[in-house]
C-alpha positions as CSV (number, residue, x, y, z in Angstrom):
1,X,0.0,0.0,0.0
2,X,1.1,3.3,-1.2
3,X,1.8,6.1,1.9
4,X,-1.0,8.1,0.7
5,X,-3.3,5.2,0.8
6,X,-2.1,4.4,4.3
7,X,-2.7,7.9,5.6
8,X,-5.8,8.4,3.8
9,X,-7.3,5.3,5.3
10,X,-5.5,6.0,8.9
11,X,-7.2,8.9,8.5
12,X,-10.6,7.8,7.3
13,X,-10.4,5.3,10.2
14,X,-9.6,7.9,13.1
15,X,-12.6,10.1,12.3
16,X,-16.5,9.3,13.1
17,X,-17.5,12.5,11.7
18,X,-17.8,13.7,8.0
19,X,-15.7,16.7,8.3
20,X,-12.9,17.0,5.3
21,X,-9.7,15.3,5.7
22,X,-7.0,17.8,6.3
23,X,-3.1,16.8,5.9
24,X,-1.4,17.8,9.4
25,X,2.0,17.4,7.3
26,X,1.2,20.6,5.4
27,X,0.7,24.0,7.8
28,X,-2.4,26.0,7.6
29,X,-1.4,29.7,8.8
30,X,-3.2,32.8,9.3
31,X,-3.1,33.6,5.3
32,X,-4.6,30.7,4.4
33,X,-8.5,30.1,3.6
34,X,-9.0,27.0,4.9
35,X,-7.7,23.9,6.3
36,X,-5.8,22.2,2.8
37,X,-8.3,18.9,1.9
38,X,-5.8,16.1,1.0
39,X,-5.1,15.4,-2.5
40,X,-7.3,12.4,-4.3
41,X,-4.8,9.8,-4.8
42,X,-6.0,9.5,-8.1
43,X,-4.5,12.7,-9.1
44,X,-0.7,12.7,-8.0
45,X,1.9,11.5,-10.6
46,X,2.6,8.6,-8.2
47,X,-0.5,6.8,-9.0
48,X,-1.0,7.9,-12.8
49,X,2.2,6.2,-13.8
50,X,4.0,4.2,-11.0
51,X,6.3,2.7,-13.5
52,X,7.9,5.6,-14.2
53,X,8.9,5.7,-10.4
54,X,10.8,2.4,-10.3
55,X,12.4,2.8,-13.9
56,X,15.5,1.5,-14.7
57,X,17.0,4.5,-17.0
58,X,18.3,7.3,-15.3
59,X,16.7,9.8,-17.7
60,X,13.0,8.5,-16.7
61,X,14.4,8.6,-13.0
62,X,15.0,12.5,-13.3
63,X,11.5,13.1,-15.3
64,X,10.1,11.5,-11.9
65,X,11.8,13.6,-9.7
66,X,10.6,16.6,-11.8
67,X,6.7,15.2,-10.9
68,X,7.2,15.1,-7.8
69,X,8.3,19.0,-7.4
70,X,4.8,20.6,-7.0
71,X,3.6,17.0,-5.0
72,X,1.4,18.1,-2.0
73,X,2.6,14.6,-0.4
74,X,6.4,15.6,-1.5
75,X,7.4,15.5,2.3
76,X,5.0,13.0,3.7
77,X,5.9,10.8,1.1
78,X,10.2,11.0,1.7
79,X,9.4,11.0,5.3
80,X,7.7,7.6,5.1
81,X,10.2,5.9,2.5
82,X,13.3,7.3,5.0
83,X,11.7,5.9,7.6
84,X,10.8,2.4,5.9
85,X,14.5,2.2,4.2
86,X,12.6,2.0,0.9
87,X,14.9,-0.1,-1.3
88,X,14.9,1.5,-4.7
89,X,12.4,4.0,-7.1
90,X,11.4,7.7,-6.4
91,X,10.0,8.9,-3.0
92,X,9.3,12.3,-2.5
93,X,11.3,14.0,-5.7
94,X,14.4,11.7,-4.5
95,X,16.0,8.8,-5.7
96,X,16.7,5.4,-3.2
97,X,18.5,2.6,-4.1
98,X,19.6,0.1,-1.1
99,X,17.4,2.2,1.5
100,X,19.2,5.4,1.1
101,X,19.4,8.3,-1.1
102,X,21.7,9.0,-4.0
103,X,21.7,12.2,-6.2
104,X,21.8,10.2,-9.3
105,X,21.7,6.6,-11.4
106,X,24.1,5.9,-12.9
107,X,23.3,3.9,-16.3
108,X,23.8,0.1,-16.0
109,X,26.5,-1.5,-17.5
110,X,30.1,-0.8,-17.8
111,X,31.1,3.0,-18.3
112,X,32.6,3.4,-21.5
113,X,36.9,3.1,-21.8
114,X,38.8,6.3,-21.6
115,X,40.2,7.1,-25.2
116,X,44.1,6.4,-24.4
């Protein structure tokens, strides 16, 4: 299950009432109209095209990172996948691979020889 889809439905769960879900992650301040309704999962990137999250070229790694720039979730998200040591693909507009973070991929295979 996707973090969104956990807090959504930790949320959901926790309430009795029918009041709008608000994400606590995000601060609501004095400027603000409202309390911020949470995102349908159904519109993020994340859940659009997951594949593009756990892709293998480093190009299609990047574009995913770009997605996730204007994510609501962008901190929730890397948050959760920090704390769960998320083995590889795109959490919050950073790449993991082996539980941690890494600026980039590199391509697979060998890197090409030096010209001598």
């Amino acid at each position: 299950m996707h973090l969104l889809e956990q807090e959504l439905t930790r949320e959901t769960d926790a309430r009795s009432d029918s009041r709008p879900v608000t994400n606590p992650a995000v601060p609501v301040g004095p400027a603000s109209a409202g309390p911020i309704v949470t995102p349908d999962p159904l519109d993020l990137p994340c859940h659009t095209g997951p594949d593009l999250f756990f892709a293998e070229r480093p190009a299609d790694l990047e574009l995913a990172k770009s997605l996730c720039a204007a994510c609501p979730m962008r901190a929730a998200c890397l948050a959760g996948a920090l704390e769960r040591a998320e083995p590889w693909g795109v959490w919050g507009g950073e790449i993991f691979d082996g539980g941690v973070v890494i600026a980039r991929k590199r391509p697979r295979g060998r890197p090409r020889k030096a010209a001598a």
